[in-house]
C-alpha positions in Angstrom: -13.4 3.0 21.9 -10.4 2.4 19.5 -7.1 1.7 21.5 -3.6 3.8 21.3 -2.0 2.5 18.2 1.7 1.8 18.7 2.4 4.0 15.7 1.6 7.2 17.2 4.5 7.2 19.7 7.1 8.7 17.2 10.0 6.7 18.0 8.4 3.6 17.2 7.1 5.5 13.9 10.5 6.2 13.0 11.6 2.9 13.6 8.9 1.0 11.6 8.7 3.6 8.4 12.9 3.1 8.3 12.4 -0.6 7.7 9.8 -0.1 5.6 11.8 2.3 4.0 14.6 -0.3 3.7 12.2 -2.8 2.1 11.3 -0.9 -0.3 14.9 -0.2 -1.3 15.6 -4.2 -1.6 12.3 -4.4 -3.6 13.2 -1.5 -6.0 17.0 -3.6 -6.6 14.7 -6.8 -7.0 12.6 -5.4 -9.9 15.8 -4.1 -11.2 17.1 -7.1 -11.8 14.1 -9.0 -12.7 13.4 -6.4 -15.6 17.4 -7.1 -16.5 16.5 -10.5 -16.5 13.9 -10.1 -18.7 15.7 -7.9 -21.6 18.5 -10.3 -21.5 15.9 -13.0 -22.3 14.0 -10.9 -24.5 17.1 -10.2 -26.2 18.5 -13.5 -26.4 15.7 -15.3 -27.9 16.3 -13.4 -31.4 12.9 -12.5 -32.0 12.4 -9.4 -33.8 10.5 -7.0 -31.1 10.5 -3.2 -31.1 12.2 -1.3 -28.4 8.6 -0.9 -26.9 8.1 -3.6 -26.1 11.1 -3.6 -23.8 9.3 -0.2 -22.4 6.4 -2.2 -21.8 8.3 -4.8 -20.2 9.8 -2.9 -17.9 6.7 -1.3 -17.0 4.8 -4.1 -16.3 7.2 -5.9 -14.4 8.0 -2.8 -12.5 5.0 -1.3 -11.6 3.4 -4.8 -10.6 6.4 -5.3 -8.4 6.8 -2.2 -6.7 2.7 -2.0 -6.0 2.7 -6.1 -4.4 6.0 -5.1 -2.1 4.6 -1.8 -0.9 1.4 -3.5 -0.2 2.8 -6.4 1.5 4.9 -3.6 3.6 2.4 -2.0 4.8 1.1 -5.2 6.0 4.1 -6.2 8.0 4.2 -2.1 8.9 0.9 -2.9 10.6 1.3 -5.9 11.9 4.7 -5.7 12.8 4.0 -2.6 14.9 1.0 -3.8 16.7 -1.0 -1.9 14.8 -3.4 -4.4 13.8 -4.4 -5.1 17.7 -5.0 -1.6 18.1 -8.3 -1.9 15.9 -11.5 -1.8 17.6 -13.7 -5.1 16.1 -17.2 -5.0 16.6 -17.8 -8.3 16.4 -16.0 -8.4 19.8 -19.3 -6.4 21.2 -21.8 -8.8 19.4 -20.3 -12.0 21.2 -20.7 -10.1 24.7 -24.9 -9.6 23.8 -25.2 -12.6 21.8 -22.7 -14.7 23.2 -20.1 -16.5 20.9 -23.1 -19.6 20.2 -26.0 -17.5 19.1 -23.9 -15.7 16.5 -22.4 -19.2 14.5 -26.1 -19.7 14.3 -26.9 -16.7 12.4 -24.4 -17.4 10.1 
């Protein structure tokens, strides 16, 4: 049976989606400036490039670095919380009829 997952107390639910909350926040003023960084280059290298390509820039750049840092958010979230201890493993169960010996040689 699955043990009580520190995230369903809400206090400590609060707590953790705040500084996830605040992560994100840093992250979205992160890509901000990256994408900045990017026109300015863009920009500055003279090249002739149509102003959709600056969309697409921005896109890019955003949208990959918004989906890695709310990924890697939710793995501190998780981790961070105690979530990840909370998950029952079934390979735990295996070892105890198998034992730890039998099951390296399956594999």
């Amino acid at each position: 049976m699955a043990r009580k997952s520190p995230l369903d107390d809400p206090e400590k639910a609060a707590f953790a989606w705040a500084r996830y909350k605040k992560l994100m926040r840093a992250m979205l003023g992160v890509t901000i400036l990256t994408v900045l960084i990017a026109w300015a280059a863009i920009a500055w290298s003279e090249l002739p490039v149509s102003p959709h390509f600056f969309i697409a820039v921005a896109l890019g750049i955003g949208f990959t670095m918004m989906l890695a840092s709310a990924l890697m958010g939710l793995i501190f979230l998780s981790n961070g919380t105690g979530h990840d201890e909370s998950i029952h493993d079934s390979r735990e169960d295996a070892d105890r009829w198998y034992g730890s010996d039998k099951r390296e040689s399956k594999d």
